[in-house]
C-alpha positions as a printed Julia matrix, in Angstrom:
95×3 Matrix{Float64}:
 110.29  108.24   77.7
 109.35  104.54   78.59
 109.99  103.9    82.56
 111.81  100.66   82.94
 114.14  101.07   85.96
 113.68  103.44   89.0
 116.32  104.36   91.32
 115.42  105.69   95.13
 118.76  107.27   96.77
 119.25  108.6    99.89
 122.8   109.41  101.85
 124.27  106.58  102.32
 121.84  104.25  100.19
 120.38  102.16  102.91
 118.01  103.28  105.06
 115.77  105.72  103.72
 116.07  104.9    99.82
 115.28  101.0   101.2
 111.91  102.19  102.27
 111.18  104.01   99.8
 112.35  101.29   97.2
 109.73   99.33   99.38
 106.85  101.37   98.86
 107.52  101.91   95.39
 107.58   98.25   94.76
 103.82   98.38   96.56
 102.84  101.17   94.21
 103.95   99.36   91.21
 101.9    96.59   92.11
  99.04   97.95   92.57
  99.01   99.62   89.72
  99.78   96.64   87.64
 103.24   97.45   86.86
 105.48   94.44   86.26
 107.74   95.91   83.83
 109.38   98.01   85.83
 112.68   97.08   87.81
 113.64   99.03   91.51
 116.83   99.93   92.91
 118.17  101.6    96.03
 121.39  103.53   96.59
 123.39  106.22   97.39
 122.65  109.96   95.91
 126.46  110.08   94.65
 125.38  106.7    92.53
 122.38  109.15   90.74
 123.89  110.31   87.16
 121.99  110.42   84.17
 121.37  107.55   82.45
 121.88  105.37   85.48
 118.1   104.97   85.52
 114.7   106.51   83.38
 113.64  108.07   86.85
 115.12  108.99   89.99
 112.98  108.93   93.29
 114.61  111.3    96.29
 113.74  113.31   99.29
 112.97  116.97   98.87
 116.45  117.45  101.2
 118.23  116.01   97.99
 117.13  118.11   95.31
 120.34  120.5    95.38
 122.24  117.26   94.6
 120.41  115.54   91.36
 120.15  119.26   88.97
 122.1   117.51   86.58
 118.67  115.51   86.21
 115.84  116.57   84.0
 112.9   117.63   85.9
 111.1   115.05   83.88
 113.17  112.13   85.38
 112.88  112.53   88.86
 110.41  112.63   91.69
 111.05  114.51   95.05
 108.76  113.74   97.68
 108.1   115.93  100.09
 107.72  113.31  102.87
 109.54  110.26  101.58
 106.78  108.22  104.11
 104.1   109.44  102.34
 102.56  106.3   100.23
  99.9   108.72   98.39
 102.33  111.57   97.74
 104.72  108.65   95.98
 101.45  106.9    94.34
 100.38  110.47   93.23
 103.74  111.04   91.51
 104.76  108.09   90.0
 100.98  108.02   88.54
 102.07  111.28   87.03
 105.3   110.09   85.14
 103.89  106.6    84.1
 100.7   108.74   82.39
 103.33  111.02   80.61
 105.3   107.82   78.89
């Protein structure tokens, strides 16, 4: 699966899934990923096929199991720039 758009959603699509749309955007760049669009929104916008991966916080999960595992990241602490590095890393070495 080729990663060309990643959505971050949180509740209401602003505050948190902002941020982390933020540090994803600083992850793709540094590792060289231009190809790669970001969105933020709300976690009733996350269906499949909306996006080829799905960034949330782990208080989220229960919402996205209509999701393969192998489209979506849960962080743990959605602050964490190494845990989100770390896992994006992970999905862009299994395209």
């Amino acid at each position: 699966m080729a990663i060309s758009k990643i959505m971050c959603a949180c509740g209401s699509g602003l505050g948190s899934s902002l941020m982390v749309q933020m540090n994803i955007d600083d992850v793709l760049a540094e590792l060289g990923r231009t190809d790669v669009t970001v969105d933020h929104t709300t976690i009733s916008d996350v269906q499949p096929g909306a996006a080829d991966l799905f960034v949330i916080g782990r208080d989220l999960e229960s919402f996205v199991n209509d999701i393969p595992e192998e489209q979506k990241v849960v962080l743990v602490n959605i602050v964490d720039k190494n845990e989100l590095r770390d896992k994006l890393k992970a999905k862009f070495d299994a395209e």
